[in-house]
C-alpha positions as CSV (number, residue, x, y, z in Angstrom):
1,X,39.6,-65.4,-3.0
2,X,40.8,-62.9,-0.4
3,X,43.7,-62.0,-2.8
4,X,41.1,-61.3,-5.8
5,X,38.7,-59.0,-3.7
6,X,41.4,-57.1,-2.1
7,X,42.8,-56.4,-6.4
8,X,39.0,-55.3,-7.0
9,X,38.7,-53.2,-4.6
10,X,42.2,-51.3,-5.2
11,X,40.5,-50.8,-8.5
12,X,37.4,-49.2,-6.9
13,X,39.7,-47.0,-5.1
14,X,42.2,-45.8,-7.5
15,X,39.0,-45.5,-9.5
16,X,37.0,-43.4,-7.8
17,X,40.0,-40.9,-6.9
18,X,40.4,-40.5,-10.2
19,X,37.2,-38.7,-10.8
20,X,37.1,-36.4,-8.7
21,X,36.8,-33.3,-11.1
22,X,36.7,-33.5,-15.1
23,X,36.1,-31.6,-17.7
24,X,33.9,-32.1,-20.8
25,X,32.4,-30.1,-24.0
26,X,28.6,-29.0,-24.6
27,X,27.2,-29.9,-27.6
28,X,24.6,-27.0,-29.8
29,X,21.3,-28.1,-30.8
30,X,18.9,-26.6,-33.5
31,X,18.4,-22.9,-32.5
32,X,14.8,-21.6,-31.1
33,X,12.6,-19.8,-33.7
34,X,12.9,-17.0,-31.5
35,X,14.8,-15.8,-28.1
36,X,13.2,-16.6,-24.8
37,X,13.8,-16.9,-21.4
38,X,12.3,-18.4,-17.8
39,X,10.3,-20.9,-19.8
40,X,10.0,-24.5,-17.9
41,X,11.6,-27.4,-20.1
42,X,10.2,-31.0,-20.0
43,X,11.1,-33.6,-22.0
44,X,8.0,-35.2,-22.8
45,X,7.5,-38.7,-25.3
46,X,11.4,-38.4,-26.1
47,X,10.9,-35.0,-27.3
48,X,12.2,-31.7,-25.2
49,X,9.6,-29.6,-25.1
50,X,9.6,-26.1,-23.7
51,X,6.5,-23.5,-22.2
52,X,6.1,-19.9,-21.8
53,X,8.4,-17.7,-21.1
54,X,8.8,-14.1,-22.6
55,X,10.7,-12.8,-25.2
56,X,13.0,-10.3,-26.0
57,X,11.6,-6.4,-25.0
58,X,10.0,-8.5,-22.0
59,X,6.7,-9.6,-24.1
60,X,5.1,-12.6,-22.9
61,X,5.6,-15.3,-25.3
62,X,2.2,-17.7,-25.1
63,X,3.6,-20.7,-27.2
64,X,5.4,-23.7,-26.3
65,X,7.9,-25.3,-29.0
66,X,9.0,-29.3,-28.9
67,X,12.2,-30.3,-31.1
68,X,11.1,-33.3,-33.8
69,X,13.3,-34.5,-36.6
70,X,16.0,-32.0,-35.9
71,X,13.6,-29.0,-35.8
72,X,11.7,-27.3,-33.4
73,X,7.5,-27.1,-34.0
74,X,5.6,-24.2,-32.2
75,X,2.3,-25.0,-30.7
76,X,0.1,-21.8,-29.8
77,X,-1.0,-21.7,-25.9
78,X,-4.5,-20.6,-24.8
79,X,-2.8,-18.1,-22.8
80,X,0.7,-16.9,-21.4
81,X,2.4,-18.6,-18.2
82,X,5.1,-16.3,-17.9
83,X,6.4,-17.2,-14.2
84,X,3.2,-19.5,-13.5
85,X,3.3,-23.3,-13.1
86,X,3.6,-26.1,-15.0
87,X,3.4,-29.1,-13.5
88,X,3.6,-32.7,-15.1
89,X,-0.1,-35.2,-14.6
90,X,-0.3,-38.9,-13.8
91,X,-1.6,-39.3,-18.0
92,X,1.3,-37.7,-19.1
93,X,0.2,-34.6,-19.7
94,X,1.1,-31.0,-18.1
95,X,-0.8,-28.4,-16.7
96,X,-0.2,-24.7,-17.2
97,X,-1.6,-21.7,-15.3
98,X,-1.3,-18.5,-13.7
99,X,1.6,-16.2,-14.9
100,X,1.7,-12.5,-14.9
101,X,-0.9,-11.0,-16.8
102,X,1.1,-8.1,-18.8
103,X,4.4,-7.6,-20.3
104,X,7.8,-6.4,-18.0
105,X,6.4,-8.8,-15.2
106,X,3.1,-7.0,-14.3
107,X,-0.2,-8.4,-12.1
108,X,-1.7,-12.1,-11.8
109,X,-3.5,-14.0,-14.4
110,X,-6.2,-16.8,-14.1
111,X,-6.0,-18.9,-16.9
112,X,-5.1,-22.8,-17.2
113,X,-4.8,-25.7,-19.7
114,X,-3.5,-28.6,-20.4
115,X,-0.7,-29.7,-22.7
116,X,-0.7,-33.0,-24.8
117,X,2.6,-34.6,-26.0
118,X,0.4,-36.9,-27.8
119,X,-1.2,-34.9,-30.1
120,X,0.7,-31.1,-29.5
121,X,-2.0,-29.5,-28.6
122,X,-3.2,-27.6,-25.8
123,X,-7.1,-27.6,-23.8
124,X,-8.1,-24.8,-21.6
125,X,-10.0,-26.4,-18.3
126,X,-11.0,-22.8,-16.7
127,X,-9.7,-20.3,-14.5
128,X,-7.9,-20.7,-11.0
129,X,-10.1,-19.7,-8.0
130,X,-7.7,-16.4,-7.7
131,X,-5.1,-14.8,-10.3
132,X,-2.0,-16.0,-9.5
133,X,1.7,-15.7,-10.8
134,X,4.6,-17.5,-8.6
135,X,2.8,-20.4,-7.8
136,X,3.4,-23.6,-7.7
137,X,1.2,-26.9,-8.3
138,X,1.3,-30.9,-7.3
139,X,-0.8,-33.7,-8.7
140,X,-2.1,-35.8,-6.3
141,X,-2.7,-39.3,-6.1
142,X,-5.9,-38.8,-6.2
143,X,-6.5,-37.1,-9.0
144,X,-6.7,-33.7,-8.2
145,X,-4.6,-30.8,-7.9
146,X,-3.3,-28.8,-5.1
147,X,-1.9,-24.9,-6.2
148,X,-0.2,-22.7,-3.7
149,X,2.1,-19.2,-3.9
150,X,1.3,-15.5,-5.4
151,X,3.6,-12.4,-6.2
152,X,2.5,-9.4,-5.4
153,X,-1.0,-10.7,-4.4
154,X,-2.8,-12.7,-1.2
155,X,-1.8,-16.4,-1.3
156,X,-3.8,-19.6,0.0
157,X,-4.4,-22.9,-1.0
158,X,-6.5,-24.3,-3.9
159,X,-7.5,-27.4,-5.1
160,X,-8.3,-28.7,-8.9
161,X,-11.4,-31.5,-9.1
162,X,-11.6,-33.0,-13.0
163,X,-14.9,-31.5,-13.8
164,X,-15.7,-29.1,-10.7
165,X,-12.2,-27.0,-11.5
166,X,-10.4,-24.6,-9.0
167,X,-12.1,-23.9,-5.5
168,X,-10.5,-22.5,-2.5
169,X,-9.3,-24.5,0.2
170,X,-7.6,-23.1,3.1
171,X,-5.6,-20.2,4.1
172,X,-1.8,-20.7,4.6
173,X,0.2,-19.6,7.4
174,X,2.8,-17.8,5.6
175,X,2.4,-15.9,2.0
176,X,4.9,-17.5,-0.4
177,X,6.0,-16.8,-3.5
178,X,7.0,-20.1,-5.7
179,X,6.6,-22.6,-2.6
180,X,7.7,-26.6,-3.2
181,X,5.0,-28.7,-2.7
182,X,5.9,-32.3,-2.3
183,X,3.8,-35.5,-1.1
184,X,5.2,-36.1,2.5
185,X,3.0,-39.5,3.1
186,X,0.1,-41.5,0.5
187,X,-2.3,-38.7,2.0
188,X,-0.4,-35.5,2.9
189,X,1.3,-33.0,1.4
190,X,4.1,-30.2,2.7
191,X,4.4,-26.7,1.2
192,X,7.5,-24.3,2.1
193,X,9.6,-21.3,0.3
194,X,12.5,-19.4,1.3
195,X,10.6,-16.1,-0.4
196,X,7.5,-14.2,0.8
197,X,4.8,-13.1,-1.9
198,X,6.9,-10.1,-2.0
199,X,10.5,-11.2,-2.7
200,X,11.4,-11.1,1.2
201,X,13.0,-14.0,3.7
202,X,10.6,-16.0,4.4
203,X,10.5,-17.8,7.6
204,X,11.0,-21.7,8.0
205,X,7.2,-22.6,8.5
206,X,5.8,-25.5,6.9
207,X,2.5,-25.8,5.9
208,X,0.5,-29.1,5.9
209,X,-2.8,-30.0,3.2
210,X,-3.9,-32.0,6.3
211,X,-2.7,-30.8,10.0
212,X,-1.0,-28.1,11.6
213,X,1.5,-26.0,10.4
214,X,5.5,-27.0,12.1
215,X,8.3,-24.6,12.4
216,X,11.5,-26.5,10.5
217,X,14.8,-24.4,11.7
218,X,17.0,-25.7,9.3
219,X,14.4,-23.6,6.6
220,X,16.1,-20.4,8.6
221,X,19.3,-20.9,8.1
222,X,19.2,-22.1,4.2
223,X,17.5,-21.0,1.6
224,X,15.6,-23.7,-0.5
225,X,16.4,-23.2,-4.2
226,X,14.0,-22.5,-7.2
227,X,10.9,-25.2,-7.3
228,X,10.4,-28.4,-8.4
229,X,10.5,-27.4,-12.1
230,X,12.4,-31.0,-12.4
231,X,12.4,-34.4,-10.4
232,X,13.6,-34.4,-6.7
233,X,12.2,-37.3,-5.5
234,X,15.2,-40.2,-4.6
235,X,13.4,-42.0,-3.2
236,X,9.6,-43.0,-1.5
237,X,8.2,-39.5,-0.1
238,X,12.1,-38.8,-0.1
239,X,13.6,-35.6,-1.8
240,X,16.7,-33.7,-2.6
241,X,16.4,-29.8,-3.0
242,X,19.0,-27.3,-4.0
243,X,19.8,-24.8,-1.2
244,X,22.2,-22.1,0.2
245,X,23.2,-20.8,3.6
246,X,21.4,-17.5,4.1
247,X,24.6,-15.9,5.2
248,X,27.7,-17.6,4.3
249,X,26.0,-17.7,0.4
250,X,27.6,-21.7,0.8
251,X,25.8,-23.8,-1.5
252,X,24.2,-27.4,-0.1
253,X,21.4,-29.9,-0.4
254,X,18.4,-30.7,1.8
255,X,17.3,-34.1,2.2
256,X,13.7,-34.1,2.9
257,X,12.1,-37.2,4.0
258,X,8.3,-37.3,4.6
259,X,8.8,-34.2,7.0
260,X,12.0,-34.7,8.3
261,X,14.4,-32.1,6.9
262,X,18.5,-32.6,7.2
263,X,21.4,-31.5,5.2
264,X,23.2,-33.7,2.9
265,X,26.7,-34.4,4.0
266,X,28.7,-34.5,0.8
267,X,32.2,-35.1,0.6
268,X,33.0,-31.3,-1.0
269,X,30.8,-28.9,-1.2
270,X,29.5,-27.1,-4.3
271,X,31.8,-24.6,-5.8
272,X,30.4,-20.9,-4.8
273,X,32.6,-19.4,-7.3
274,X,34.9,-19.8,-10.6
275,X,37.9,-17.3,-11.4
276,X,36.0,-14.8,-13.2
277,X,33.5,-14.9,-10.2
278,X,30.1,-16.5,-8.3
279,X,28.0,-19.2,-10.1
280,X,24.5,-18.6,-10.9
281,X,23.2,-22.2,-9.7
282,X,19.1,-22.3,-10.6
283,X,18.3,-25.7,-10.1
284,X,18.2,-29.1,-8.9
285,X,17.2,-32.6,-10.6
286,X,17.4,-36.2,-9.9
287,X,17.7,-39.0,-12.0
288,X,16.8,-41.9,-9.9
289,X,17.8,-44.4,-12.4
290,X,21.8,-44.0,-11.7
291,X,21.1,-42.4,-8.0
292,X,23.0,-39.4,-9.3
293,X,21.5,-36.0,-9.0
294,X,22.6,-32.8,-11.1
295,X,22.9,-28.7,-10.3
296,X,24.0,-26.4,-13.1
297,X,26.3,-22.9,-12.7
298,X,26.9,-20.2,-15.0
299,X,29.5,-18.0,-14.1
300,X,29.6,-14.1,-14.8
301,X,31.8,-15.2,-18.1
302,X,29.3,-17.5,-19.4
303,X,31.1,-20.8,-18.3
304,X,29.4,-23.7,-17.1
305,X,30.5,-26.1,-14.0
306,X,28.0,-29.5,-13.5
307,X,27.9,-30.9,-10.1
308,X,27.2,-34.5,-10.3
309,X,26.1,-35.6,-6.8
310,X,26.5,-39.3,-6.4
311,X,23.6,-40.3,-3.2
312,X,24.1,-43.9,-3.7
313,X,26.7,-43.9,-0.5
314,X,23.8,-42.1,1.9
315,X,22.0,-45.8,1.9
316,X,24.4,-46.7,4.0
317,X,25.2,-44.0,6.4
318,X,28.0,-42.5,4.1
319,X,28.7,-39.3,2.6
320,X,27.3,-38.4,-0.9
321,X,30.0,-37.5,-3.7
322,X,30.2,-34.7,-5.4
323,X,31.8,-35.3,-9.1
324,X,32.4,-31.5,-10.8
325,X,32.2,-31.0,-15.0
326,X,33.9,-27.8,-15.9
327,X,32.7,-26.6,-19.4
328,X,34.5,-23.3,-21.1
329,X,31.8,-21.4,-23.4
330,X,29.7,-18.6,-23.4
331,X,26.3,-20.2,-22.4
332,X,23.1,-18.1,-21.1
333,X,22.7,-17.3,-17.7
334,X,21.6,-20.2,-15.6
335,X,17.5,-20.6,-16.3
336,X,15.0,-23.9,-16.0
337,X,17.2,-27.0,-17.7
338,X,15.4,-30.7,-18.1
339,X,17.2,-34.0,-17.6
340,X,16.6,-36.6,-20.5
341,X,16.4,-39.8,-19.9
342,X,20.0,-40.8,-21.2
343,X,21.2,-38.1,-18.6
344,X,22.1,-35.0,-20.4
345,X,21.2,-32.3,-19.6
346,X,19.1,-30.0,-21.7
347,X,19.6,-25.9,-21.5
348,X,17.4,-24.0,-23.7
349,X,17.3,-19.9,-24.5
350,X,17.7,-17.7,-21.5
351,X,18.8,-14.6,-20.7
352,X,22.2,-13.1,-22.0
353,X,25.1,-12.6,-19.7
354,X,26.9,-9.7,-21.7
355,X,25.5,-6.5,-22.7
356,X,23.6,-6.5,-25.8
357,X,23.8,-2.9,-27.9
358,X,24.1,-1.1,-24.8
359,X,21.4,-3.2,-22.7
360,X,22.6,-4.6,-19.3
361,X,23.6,-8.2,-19.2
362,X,21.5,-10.7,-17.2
363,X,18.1,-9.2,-17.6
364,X,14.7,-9.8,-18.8
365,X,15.1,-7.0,-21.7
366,X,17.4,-9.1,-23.5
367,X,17.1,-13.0,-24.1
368,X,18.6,-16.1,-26.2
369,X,17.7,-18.6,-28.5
370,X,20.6,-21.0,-28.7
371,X,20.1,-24.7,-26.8
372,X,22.5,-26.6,-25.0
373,X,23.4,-30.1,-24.3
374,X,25.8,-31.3,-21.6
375,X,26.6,-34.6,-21.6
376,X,26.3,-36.3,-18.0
377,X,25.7,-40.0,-18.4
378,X,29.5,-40.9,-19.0
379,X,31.7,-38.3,-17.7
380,X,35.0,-38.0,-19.4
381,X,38.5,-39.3,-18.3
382,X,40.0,-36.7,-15.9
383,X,43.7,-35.9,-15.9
384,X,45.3,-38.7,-13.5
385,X,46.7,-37.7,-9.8
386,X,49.8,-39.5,-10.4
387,X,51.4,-38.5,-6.6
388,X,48.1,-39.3,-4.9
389,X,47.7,-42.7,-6.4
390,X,51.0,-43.5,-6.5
391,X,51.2,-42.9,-3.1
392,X,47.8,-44.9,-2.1
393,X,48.9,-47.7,-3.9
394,X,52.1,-48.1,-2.2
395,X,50.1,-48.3,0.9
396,X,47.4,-50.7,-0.3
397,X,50.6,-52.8,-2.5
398,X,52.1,-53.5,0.9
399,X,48.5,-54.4,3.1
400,X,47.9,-56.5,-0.1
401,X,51.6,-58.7,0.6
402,X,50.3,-58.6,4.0
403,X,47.0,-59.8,3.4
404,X,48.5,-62.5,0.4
405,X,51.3,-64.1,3.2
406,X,48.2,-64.6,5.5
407,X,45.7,-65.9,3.2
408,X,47.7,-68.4,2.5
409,X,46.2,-72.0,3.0
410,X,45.7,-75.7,1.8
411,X,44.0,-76.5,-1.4
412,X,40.7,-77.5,-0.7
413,X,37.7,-79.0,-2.8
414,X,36.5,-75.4,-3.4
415,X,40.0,-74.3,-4.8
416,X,40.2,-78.0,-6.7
417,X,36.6,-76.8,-8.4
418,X,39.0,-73.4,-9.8
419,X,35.9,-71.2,-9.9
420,X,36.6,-67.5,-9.9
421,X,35.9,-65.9,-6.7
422,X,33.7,-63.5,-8.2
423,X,31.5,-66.0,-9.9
424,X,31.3,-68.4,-6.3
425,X,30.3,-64.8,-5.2
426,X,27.7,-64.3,-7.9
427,X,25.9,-67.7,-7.1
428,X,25.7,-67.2,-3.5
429,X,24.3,-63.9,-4.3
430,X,21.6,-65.4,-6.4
431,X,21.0,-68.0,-4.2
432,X,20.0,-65.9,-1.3
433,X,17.8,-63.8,-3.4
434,X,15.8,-65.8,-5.5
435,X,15.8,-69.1,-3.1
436,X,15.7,-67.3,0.1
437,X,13.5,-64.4,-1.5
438,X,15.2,-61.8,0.6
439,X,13.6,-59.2,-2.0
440,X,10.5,-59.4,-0.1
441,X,12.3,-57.2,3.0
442,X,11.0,-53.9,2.0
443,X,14.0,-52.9,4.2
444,X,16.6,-54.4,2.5
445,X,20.1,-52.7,1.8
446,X,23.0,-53.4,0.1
447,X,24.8,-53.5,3.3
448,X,23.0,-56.6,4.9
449,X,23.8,-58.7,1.7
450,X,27.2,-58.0,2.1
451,X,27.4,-59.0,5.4
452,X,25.0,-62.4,4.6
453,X,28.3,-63.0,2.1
454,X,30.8,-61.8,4.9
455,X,32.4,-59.4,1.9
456,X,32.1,-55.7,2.0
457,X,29.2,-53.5,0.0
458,X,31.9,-52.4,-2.6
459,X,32.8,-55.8,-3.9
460,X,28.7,-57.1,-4.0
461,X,27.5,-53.8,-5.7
462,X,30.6,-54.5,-8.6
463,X,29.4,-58.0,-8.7
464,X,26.0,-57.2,-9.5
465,X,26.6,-54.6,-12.0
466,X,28.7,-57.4,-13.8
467,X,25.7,-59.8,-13.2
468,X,23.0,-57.4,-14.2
469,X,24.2,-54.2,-15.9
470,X,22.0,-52.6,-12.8
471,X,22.8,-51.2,-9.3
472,X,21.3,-53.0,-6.3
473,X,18.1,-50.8,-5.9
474,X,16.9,-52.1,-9.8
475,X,18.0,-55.6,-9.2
476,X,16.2,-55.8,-6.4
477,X,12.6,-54.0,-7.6
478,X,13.2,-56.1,-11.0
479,X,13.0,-59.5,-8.6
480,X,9.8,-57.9,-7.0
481,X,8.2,-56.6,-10.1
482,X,8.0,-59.9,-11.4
483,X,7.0,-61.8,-8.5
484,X,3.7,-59.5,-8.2
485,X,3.3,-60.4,-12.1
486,X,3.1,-63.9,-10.6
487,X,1.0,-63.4,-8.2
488,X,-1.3,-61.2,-10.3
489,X,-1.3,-63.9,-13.0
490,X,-1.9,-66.9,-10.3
491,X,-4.4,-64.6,-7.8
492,X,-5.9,-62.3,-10.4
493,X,-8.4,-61.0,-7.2
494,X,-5.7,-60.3,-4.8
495,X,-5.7,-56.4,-4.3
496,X,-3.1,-54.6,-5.2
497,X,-2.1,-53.1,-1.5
498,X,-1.6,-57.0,-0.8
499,X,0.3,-57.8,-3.9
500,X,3.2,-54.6,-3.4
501,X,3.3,-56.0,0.6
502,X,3.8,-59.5,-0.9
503,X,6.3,-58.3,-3.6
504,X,8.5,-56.0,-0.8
505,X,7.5,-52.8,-1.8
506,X,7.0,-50.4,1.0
507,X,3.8,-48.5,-0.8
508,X,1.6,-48.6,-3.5
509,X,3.4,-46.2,-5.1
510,X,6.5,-47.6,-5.1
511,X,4.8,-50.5,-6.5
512,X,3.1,-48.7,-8.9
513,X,5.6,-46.7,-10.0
514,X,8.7,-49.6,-10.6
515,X,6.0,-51.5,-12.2
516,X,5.6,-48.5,-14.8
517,X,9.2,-47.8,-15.3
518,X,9.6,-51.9,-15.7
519,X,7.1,-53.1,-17.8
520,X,5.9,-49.3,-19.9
521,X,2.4,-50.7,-18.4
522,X,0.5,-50.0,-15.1
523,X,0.0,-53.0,-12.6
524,X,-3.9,-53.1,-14.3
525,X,-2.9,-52.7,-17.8
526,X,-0.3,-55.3,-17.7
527,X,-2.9,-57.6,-15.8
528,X,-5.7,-57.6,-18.4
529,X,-3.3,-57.9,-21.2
530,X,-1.7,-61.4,-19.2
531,X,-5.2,-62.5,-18.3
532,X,-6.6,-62.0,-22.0
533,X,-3.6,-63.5,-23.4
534,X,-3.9,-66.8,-21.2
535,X,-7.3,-66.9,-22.3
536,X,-6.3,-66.7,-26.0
537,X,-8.7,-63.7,-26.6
């Protein structure tokens, strides 16, 4: 048994030095109708969908366009979000408002709507409670919907009630231009930028929807990165954001949990530059699913370089890894890209990074319509580093002799059974679980199931991937999820705050939001479809 776990986890090893850095192609979807650039990018029902933007010349374009059966459909907007916000609801829908009111970038505008995927269309809901471009917007749990951020105009905070619309709030403490705004706790929010409402440093004040303001330090020595124009959240109230060093230009990540901010450690950083010169990096998203999150760079030549950060490792006090996709093309300059759900990554239009007819490159003057795809979810085969692994498994070759002359012992009954020591593994693993219900610790970590099984993390996260086709975060939830269908189904008056505490989930929301990506239903819609079902109705 020692013998076999000691091979696997040579594997692991050679494994993951052998992707270290890789190299891929991009693959060309259907062309836009026509050029844009700085629109946002969703992909909404399985269908990328893009808003706003403007055009070539720098005319606003008010339209949105979703690609369907291999073509992409326009759908009119109520009115242009060039640079507003556009922020997904709990329904599955998107809000849309603010955005500069002219063409070449000029003044505020008030209008908003809402987009739906459903049925394409769009539905204006009024006018913000000031005219706003930059800003930024966060649905709450609630319901409503907080806005903060301006350019070139006083900034505050407002708040969106279904059916009373947009009324001032509070002032902030600091003018911002395109703030984040992300849920620290069930009933507070945080709102910070790296840009006043006038393109300047901002400082590292924090502004709270509930409470005082804080002064975070690390916010004055990097630069948080773009918005949330795609998923940061890794975790519960926990988020990853895009950043660089205000005067070495290094690139990094925060990691913001409820409001404690840090810098990931990551075990290389994030290329500043290629050959032919600095990467344009724009953005950051995370797809929880694989605990992988993605940044993409252009450089001045038009090539493209993925960084594939791996947080999986952090859970357990390690560094994050940082996996590098070099693509060779002549793609737009970095703007807003959306990660599907099969992990590609989706660039659409932008501007153009080489002089058009005279026109400077990298401008709002001159924009694209081609759209890209860069494949993320199985990253290719990288050349092999034949003298590293060579020499690494000479060393582990010779602890393995070591560790095979000292294993060495009697046959016993367990031996005489001649089990594989991955599957005696596997059903102590499942014993513990399911018998002892250990998925009930809302606490629990890879690392204190290894040391239940006196084995390391490596060799039980490889054993449930062969078990499950899952990591150990979705094996676990998956145990959870269906106890609280249990208890639903056997206590159908047990709240739902005492069914996620029962289950092992450490909120509501986490509850409520495995039990969505789980079952496609929300805890009460899958309740009343049980219930109805027991009682044959």
């Amino acid at each position: 048994m020692i013998v076999k776990r000691f091979f696997l986890i040579l594997l692991a090893v050679i494994t993951a030095a052998c992707s270290r850095s890789t190299g891929s192609d991009a693959l060309r979807w259907p062309d836009l109708p026509e050029p844009v650039a700085t629109t946002y990018v969703m992909v909404l029902n399985g269908e990328p969908t893009l808003f706003g933007g403007h055009s070539d010349g720098f005319l606003l374009s008010p339209a949105a366009w979703y690609l369907k059966d291999g073509a992409w459909h326009k759908v009119p907007m109520k009115y242009p979000h060039d640079f507003g916000f556009c922020t997904p609801l709990p329904d599955g829908r998107v809000m849309l408002g603010g955005g500069v009111a002219e063409a070449f970038g000029i003044g505020q505008s008030w209008g908003v709507e809402v987009y739906d995927p459903a049925s394409h269309s769009f539905t204006a809901i009024g006018i913000l409670d000031r005219k706003r471009a930059g800003a930024s917007a966060l649905a709450l749990p609630d319901g409503r919907v907080l806005v903060s951020g301006n350019w070139y105009a006083p900034d505050a905070m407002e708040i969106y009630e279904p059916g009373k619309g947009f009324t001032f709030l509070k002032d902030v403490t600091v003018q911002r231009n395109s703030p984040f705004i992300l849920a620290s706790s069930d009933d507070n929010v945080i709102i910070f930028s790296s840009q006043d409402n006038y393109g300047k440093p901002s400082d590292g004040t924090v502004d709270r929807l509930h409470g005082d303001p804080f002064r975070e330090p690390l916010l004055d020595e990097w630069e948080a990165w773009a918005t949330q124009r795609a998923d940061l959240s890794f975790g519960e109230y926990s988020y990853l954001v895009l950043a660089r060093h205000r005067e070495s230009k290094e690139w990094g990540v925060l990691r913001i949990v409820g409001e404690r901010f840090s810098l990931l450690e990551t075990d290389q950083p994030i290329p500043v530059s290629s050959e032919a010169g600095a990467y344009d990096w724009n953005q950051l998203a995370v797809d929880r699913s694989r605990r992988n999150a993605f940044t993409l760079g252009i450089d001045p030549e038009g090539n493209a370089c993925i960084a594939c950060i791996c947080y999986d490792p952090i859970f357990d006090g390690e560094k994050a890894k940082v996996v590098l996709t070099k693509v060779d093309g002549s793609f737009p300059s970095a703007g807003a890209f959306a990660l599907s759900p099969d992990g590609t990554i989706v660039l659409p239009g932008g501007n153009s990074i080489s002089p058009v007819d005279g026109v400077p490159a990298t401008n709002n003057f001159v924009t694209r319509r081609d759209v890209w795809v860069f494949p993320t979810k199985a990253l290719p085969k990288p050349s092999f580093p034949w003298p590293w692994a060579i020499a690494v498994c000479l060393l582990l070759l010779t602890a393995g002799a070591f560790f095979l002359r000292m294993g060495k012992r009697p046959a016993s009954a367990e031996d005489a059974e001649d089990l594989p020591a991955s599957q005696q593994l596997s059903e102590q693993l499942l014993q513990i679980i399911e018998k002892e219900e250990l998925f009930k610790q809302p606490d629990l970590r890879l690392t204190d199931i290894a040391a239940r099984l006196a084995t390391n993390r490596t060799y039980i996260s490889a054993i449930i991937k062969s078990l499950s086709g899952e990591n150990f975060s979705n094996l676990i939830n998956s145990y959870r999820v269906r106890h609280a269908q249990k208890l639903m189904k056997a206590h159908p008056d047990m709240s739902v705050t005492v069914i996620a505490e029962e289950s092992g989930f450490s909120s509501r929301s986490a509850f409520y939001r495995n039990f969505k990506e789980m079952t496609g239903l929300s805890p009460a819609e899958w309740k009343k479809s049980a219930l109805s079902t027991e009682n044959g109705k």
